[in-house]
N, CA and C atoms as an extended XYZ file, in Angstrom:
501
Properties=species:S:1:pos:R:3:atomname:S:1:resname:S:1:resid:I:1 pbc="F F F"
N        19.523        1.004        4.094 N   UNK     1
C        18.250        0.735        4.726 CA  UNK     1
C        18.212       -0.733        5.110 C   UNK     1
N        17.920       -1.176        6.510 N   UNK     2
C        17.849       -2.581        6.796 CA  UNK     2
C        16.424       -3.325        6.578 C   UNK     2
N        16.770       -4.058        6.174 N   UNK     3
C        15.432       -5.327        5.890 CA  UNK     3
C        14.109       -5.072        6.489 C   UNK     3
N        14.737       -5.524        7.730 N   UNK     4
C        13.467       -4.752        8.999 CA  UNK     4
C        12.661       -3.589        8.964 C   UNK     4
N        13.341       -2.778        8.354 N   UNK     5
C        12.901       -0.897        8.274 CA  UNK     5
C        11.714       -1.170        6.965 C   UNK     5
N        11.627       -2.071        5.874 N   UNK     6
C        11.589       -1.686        4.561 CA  UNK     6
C        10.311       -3.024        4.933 C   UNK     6
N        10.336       -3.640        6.228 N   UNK     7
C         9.330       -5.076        6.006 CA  UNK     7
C         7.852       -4.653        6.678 C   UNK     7
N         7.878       -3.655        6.907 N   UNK     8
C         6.352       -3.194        7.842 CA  UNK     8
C         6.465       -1.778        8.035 C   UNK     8
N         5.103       -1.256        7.933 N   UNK     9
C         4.763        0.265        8.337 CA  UNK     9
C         5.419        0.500        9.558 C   UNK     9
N         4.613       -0.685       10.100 N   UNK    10
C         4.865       -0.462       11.935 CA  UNK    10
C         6.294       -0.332       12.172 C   UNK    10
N         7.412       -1.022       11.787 N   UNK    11
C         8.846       -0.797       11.750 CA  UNK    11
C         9.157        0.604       11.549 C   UNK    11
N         8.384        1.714       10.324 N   UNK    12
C         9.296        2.815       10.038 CA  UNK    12
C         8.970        3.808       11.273 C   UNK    12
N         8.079        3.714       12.231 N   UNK    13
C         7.173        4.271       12.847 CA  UNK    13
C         8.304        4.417       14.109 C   UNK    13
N         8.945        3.137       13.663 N   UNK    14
C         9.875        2.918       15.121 CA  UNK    14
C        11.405        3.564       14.869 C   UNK    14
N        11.963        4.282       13.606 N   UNK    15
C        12.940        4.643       13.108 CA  UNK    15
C        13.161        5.868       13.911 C   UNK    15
N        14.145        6.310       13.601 N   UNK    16
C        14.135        7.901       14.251 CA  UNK    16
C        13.859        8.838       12.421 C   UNK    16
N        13.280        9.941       12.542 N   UNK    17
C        12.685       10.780       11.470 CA  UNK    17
C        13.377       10.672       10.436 C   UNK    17
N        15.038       10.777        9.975 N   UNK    18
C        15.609       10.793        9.007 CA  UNK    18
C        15.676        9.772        8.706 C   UNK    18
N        15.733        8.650        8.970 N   UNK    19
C        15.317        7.441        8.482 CA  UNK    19
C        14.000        6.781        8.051 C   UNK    19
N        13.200        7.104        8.472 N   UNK    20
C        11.552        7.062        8.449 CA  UNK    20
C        11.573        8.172        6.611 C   UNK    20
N        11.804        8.911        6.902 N   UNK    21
C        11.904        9.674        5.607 CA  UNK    21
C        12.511        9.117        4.310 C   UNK    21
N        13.805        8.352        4.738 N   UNK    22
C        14.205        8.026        3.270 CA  UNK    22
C        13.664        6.718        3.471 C   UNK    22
N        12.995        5.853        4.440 N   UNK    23
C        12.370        4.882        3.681 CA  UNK    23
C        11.424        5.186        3.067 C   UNK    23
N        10.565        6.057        3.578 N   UNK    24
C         8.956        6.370        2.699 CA  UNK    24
C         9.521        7.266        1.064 C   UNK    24
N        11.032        7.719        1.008 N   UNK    25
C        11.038        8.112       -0.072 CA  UNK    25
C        11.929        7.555       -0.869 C   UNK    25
N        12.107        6.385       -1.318 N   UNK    26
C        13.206        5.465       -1.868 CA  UNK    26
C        12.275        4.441       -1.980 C   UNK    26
N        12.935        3.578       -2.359 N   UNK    27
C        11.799        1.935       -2.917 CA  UNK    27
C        10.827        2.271       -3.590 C   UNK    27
N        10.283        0.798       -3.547 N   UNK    28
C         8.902        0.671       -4.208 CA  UNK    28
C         7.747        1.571       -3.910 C   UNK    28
N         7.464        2.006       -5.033 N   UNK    29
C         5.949        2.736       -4.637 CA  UNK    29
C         5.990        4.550       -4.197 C   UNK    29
N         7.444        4.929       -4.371 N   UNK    30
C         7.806        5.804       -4.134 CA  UNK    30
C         7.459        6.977       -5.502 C   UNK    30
N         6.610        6.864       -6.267 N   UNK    31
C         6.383        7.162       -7.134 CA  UNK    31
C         5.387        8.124       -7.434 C   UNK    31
N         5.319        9.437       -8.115 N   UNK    32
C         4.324        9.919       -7.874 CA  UNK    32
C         3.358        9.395       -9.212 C   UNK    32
N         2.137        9.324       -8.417 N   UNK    33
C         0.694        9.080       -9.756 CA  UNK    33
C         0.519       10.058      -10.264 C   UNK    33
N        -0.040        9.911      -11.582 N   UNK    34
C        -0.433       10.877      -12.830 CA  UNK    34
C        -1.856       11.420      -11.742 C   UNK    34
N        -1.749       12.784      -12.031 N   UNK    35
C        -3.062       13.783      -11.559 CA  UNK    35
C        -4.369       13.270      -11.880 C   UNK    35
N        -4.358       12.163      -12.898 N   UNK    36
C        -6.085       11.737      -13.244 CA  UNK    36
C        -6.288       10.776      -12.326 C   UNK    36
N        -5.289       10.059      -11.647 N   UNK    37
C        -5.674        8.833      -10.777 CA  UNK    37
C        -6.648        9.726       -9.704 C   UNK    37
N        -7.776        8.566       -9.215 N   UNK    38
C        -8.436        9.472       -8.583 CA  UNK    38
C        -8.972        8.820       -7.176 C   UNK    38
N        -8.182        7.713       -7.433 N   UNK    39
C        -8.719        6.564       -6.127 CA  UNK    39
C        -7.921        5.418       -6.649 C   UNK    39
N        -7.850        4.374       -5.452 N   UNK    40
C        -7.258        3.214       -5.669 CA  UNK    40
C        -8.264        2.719       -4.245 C   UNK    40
N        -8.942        1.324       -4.411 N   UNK    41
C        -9.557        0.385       -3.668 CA  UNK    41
C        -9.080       -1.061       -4.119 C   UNK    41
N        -8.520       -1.386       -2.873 N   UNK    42
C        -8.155       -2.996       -2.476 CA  UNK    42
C        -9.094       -3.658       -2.327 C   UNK    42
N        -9.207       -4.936       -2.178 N   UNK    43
C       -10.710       -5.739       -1.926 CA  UNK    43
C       -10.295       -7.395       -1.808 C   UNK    43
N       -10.034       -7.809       -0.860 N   UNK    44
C        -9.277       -8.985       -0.186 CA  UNK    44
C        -9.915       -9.886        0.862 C   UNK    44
N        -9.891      -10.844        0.987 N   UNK    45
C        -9.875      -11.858        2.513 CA  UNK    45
C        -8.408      -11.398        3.059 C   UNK    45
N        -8.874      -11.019        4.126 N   UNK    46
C        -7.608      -11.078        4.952 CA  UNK    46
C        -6.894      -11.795        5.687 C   UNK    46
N        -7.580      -12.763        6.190 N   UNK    47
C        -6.852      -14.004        6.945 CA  UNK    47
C        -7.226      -15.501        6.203 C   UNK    47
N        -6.115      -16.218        6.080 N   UNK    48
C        -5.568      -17.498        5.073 CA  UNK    48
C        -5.627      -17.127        3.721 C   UNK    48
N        -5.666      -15.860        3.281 N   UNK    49
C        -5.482      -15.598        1.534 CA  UNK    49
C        -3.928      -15.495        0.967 C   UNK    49
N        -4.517      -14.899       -0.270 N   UNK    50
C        -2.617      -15.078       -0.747 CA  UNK    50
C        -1.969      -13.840       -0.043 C   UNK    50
N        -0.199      -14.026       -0.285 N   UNK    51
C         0.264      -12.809        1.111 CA  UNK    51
C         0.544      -11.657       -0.368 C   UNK    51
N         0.485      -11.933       -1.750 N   UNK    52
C         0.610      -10.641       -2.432 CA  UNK    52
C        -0.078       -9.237       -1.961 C   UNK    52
N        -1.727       -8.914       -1.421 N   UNK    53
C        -2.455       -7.793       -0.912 CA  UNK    53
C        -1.693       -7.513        0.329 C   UNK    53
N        -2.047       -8.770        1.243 N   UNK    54
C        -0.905       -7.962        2.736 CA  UNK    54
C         0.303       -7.472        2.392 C   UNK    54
N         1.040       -8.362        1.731 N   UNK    55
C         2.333       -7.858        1.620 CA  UNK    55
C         2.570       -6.065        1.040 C   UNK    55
N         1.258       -5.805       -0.231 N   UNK    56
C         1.668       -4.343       -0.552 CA  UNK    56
C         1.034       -3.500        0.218 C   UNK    56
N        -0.160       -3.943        0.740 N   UNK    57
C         0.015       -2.845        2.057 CA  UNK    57
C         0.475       -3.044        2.853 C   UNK    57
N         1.251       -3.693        3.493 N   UNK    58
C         1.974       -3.665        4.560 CA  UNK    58
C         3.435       -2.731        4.042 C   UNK    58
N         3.953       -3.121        3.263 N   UNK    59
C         5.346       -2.458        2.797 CA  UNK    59
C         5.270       -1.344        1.784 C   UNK    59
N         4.237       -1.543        0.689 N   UNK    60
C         4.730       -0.280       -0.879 CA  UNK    60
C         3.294        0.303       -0.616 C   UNK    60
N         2.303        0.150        0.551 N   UNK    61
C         1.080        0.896        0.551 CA  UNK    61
C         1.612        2.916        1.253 C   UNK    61
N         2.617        2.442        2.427 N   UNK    62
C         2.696        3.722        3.164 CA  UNK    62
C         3.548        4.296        1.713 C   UNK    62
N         4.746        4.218        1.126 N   UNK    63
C         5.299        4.634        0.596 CA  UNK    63
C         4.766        5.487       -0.763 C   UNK    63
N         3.559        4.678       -1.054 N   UNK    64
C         2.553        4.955       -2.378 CA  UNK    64
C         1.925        6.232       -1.754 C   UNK    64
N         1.373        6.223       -0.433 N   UNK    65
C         0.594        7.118        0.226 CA  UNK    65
C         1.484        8.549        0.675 C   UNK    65
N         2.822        8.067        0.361 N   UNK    66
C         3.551        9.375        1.394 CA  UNK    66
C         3.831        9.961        0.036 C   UNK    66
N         4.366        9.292       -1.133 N   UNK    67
C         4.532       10.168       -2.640 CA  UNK    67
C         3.124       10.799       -3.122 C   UNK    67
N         1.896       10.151       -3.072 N   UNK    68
C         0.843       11.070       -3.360 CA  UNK    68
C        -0.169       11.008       -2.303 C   UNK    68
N         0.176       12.585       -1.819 N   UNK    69
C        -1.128       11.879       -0.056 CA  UNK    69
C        -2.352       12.570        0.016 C   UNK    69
N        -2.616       13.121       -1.624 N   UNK    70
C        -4.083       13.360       -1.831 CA  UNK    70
C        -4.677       12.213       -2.727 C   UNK    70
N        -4.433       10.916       -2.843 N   UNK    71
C        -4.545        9.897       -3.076 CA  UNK    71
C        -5.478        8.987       -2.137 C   UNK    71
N        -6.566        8.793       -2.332 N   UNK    72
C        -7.529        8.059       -1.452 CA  UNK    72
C        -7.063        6.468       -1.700 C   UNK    72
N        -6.705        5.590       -0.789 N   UNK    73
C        -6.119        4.269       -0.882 CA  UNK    73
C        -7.065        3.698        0.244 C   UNK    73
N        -7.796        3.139       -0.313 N   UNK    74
C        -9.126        2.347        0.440 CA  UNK    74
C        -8.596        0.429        0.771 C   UNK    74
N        -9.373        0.051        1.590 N   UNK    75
C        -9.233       -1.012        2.109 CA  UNK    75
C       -10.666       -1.489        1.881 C   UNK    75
N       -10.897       -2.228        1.374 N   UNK    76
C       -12.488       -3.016        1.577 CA  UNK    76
C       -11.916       -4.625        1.736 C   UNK    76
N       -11.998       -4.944        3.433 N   UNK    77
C       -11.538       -6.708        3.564 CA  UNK    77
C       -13.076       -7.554        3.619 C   UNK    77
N       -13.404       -8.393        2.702 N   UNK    78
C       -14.069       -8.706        2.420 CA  UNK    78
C       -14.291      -10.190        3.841 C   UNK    78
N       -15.471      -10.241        4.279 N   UNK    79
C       -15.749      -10.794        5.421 CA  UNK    79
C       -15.511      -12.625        5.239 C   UNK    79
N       -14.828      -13.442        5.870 N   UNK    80
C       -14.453      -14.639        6.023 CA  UNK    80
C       -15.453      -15.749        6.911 C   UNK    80
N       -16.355      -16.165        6.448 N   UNK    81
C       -17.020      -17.297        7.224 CA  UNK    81
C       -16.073      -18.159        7.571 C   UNK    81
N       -14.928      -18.650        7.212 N   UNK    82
C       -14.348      -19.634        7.782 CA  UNK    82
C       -13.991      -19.770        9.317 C   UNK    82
N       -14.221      -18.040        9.665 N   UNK    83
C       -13.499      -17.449       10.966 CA  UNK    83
C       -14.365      -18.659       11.897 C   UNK    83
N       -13.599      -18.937       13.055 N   UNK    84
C       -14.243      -19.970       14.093 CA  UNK    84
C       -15.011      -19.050       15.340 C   UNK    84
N       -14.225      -17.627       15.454 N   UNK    85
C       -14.820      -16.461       16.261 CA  UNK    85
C       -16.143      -16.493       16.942 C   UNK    85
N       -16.436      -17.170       18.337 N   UNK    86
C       -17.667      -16.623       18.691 CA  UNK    86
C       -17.671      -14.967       19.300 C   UNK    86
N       -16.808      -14.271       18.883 N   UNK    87
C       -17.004      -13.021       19.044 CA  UNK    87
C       -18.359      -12.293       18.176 C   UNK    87
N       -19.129      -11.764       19.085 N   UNK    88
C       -19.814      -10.889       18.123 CA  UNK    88
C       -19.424       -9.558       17.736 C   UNK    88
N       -18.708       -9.001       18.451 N   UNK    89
C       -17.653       -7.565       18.044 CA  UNK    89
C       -16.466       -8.329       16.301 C   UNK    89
N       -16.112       -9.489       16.293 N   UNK    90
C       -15.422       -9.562       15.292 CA  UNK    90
C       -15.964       -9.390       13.818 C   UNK    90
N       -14.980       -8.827       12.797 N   UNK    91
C       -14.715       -8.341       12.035 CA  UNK    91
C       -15.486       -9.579       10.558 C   UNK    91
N       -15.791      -10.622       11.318 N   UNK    92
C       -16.279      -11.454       10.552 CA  UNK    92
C       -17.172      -12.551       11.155 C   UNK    92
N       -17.889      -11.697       11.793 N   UNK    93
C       -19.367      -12.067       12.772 CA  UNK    93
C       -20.274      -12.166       11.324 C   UNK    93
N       -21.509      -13.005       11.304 N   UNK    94
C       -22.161      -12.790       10.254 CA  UNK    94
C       -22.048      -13.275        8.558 C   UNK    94
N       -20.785      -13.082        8.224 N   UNK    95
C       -20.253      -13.608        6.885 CA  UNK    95
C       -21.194      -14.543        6.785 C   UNK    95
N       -21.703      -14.662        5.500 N   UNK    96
C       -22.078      -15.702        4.380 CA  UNK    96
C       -20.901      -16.447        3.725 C   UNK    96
N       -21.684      -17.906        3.840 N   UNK    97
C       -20.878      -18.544        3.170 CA  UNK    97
C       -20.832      -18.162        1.790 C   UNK    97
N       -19.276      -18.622        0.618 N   UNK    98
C       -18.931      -18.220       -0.201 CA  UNK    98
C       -19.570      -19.480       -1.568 C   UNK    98
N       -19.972      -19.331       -2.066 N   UNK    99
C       -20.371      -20.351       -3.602 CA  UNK    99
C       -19.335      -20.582       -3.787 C   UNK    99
N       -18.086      -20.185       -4.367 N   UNK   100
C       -17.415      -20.687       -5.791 CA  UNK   100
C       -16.040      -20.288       -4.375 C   UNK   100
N       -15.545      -21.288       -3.047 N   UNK   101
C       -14.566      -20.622       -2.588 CA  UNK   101
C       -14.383      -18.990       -2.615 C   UNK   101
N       -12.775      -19.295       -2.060 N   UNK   102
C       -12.506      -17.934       -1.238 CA  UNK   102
C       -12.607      -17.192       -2.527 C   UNK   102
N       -13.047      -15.895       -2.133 N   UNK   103
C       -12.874      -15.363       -3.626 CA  UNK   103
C       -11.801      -14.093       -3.907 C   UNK   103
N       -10.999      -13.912       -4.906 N   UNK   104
C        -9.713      -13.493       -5.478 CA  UNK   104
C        -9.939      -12.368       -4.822 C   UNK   104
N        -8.632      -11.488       -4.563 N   UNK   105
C        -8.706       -9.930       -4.195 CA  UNK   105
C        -8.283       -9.520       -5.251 C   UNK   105
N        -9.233       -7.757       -5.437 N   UNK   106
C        -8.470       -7.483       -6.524 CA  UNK   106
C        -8.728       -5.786       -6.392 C   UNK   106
N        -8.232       -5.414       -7.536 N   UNK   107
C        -7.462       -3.734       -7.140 CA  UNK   107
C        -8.357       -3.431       -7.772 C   UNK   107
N        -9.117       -1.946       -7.768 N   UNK   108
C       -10.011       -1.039       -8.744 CA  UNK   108
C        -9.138        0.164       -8.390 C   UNK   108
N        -8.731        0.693       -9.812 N   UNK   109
C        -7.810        1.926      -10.056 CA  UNK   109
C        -9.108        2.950      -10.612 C   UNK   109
N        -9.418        3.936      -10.043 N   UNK   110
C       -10.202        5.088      -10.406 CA  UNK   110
C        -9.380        6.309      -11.369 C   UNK   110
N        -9.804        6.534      -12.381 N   UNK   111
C        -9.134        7.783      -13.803 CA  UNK   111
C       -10.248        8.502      -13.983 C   UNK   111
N        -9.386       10.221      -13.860 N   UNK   112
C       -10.453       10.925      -14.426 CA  UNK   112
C       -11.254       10.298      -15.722 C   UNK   112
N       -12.380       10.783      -15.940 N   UNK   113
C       -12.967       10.370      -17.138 CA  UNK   113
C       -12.753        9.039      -17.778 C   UNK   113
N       -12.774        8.050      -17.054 N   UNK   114
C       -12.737        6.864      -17.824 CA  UNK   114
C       -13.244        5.798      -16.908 C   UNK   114
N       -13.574        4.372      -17.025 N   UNK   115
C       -14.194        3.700      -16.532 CA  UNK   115
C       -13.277        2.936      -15.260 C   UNK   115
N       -13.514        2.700      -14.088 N   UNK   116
C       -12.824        2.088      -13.447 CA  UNK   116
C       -11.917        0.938      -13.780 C   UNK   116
N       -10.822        0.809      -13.458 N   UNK   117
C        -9.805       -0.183      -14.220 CA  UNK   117
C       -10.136       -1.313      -12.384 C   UNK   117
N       -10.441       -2.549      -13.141 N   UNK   118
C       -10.506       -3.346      -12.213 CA  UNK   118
C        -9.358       -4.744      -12.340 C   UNK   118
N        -8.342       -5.094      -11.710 N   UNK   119
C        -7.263       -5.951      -11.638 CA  UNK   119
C        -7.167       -7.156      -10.825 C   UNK   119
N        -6.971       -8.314      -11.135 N   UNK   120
C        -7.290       -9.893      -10.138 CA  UNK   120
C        -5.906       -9.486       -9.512 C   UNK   120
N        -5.718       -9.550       -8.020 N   UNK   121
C        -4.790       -9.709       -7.824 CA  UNK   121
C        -4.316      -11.177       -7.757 C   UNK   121
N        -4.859      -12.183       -7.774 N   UNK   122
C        -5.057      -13.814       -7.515 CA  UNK   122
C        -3.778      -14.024       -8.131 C   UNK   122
N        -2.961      -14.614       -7.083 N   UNK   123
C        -1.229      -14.988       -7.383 CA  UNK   123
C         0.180      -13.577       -8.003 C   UNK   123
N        -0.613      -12.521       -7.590 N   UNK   124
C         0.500      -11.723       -8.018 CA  UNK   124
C         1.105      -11.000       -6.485 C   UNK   124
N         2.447      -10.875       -6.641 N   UNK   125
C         3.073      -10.732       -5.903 CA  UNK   125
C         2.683       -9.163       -5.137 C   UNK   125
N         3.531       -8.433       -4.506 N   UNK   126
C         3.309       -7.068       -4.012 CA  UNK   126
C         4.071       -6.410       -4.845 C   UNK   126
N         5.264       -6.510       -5.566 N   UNK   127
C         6.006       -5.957       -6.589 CA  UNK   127
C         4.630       -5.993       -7.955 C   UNK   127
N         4.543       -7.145       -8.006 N   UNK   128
C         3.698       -7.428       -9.499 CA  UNK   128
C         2.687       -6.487       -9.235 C   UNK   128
N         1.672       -6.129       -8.434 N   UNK   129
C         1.204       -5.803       -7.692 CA  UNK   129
C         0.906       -3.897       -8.054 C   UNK   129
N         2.128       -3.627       -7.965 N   UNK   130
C         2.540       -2.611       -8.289 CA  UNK   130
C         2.663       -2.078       -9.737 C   UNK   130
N         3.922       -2.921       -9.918 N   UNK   131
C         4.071       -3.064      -11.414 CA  UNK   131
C         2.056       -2.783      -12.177 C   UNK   131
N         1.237       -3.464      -12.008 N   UNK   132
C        -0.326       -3.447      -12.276 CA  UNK   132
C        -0.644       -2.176      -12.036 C   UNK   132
N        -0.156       -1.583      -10.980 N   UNK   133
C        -0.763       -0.204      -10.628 CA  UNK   133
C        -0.300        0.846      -11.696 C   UNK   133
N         0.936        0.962      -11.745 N   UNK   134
C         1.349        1.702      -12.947 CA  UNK   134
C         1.156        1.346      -14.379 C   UNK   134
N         1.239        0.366      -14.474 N   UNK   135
C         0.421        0.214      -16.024 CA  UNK   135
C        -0.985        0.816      -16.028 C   UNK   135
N        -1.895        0.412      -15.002 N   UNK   136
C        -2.872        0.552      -15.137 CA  UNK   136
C        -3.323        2.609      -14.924 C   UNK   136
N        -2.412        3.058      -14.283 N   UNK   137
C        -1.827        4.465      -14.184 CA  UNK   137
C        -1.194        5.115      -15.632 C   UNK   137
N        -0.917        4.473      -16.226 N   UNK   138
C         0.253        4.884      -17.761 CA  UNK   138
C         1.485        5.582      -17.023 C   UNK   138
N         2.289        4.531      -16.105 N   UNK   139
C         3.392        4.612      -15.356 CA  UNK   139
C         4.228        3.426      -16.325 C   UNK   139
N         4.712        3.330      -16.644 N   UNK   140
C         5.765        2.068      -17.406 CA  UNK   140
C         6.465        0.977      -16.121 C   UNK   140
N         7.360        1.785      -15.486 N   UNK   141
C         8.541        0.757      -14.490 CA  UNK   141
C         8.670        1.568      -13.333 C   UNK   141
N         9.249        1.297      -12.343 N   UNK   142
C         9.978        2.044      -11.351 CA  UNK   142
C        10.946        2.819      -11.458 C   UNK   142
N        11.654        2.070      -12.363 N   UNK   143
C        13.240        2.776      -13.178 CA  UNK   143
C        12.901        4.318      -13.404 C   UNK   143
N        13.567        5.459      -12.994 N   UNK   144
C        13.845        6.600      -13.536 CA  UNK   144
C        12.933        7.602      -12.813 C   UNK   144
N        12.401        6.620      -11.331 N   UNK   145
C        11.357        7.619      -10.453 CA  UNK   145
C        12.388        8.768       -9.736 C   UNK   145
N        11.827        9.837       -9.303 N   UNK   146
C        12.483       10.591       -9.007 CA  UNK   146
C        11.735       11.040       -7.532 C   UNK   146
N        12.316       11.829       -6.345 N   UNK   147
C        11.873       11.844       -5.425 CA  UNK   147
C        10.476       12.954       -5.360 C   UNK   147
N         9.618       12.615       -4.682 N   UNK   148
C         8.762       13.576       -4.774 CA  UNK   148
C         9.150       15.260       -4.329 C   UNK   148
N         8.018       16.284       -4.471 N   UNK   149
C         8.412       17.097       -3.928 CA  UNK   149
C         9.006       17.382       -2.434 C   UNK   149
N         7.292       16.788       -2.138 N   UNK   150
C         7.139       16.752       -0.739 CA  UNK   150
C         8.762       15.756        0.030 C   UNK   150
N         8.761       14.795       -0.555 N   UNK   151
C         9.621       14.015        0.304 CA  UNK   151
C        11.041       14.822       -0.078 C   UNK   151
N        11.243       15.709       -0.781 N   UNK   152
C        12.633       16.110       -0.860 CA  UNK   152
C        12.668       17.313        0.260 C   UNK   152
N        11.255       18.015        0.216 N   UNK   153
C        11.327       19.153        1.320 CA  UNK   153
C        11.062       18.553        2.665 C   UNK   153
N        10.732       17.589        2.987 N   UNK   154
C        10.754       16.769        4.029 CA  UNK   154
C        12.198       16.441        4.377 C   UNK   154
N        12.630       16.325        3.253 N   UNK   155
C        14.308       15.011        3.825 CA  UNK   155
C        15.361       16.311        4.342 C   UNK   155
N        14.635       17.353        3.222 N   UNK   156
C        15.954       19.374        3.211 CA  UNK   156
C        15.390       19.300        5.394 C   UNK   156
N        14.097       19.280        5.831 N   UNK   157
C        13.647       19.520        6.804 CA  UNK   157
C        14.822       18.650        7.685 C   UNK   157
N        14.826       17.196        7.624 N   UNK   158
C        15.079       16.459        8.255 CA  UNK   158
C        16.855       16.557        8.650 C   UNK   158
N        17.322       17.038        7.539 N   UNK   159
C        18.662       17.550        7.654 CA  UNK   159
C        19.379       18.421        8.732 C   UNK   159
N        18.381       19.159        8.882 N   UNK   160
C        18.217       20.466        9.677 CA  UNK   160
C        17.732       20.261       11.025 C   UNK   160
N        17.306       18.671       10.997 N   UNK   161
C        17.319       18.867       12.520 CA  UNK   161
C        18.126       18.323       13.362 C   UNK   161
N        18.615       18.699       14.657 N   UNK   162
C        19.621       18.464       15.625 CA  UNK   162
C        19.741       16.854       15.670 C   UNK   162
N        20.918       15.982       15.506 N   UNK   163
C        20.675       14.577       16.027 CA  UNK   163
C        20.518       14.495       17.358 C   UNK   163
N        19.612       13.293       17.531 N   UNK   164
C        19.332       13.065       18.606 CA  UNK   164
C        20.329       12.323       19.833 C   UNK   164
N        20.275       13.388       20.710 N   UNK   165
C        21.187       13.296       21.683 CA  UNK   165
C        20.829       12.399       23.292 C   UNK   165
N        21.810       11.674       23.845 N   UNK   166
C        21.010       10.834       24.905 CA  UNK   166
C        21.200       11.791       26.121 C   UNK   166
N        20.645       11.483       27.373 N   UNK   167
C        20.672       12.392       28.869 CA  UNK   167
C        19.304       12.720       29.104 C   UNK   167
């Protein structure tokens, strides 16, 4: 798998199918969640914050989503006054200024029957990131993941189809 393929959604999009497949089913995040997880919500500044949130959705978010894709994976980008934007259509028209600076992004993991698990992401990487998700899941490591269903009857699919021919 090349660098490029594994550095953005938008990249696997551009793969041809059998490749698009074993990236979303290999690496990080390729993991399936325990049946009680019941939601996962992000909650970030999106422009000048730390690159740990972009970075895991940009790269271990599709992969998280393609191993469990009855998994609700929410985005809440929290609005930036700093923006200079006299757009009134933009995404951060309005913002209030912040008291105490930019303020940290951080993960809320939803479990059956138990109280929302809420996580700072403030300085953790997109691996670390992860690593948080499964603890906070009762996942241990990455080590010893195995391919999902779906992505194995996906990849049996992908086998089976004709390579793509030029003319």
């Amino acid at each position: 798998m090349s660098s490029a393929a594994s550095s953005s959604s938008s990249a696997i999009r551009r793969l041809p199918l059998r490749q698009a497949l074993e990236t979303l089913r290999s690496g990080e995040g390729s993991r399936v969640l325990p049946p009680t997880v019941r939601g996962v919500t992000f909650r970030f500044v999106a422009k000048d914050s730390e690159p740990g949130p972009r970075d895991f959705l940009r790269t271990i978010a599709p992969r998280l989503a393609y191993s469990n894709p009855s998994l609700p994976i929410r985005v809440d980008r929290i609005r930036d006054p700093r923006t200079k934007s006299k757009d009134p259509k933009s995404p951060d028209a309005g913002a209030q200024a912040w008291d105490d600076g930019v303020p940290s992004g951080e993960m809320v993991v939803e479990l059956d029957g138990q109280e929302p698990r809420t996580i700072s992401l403030s300085k953790l990487s997109a691996s670390a990131i992860l690593q948080e998700l499964y603890t906070a899941t009762g996942l241990a490591s990455e080590e010893g993941s195995k391919p999902t269903p779906i992505g194995a009857e996906l990849a049996e699919a992908a086998r089976t189809v004709p390579p793509e021919t030029s003319g």
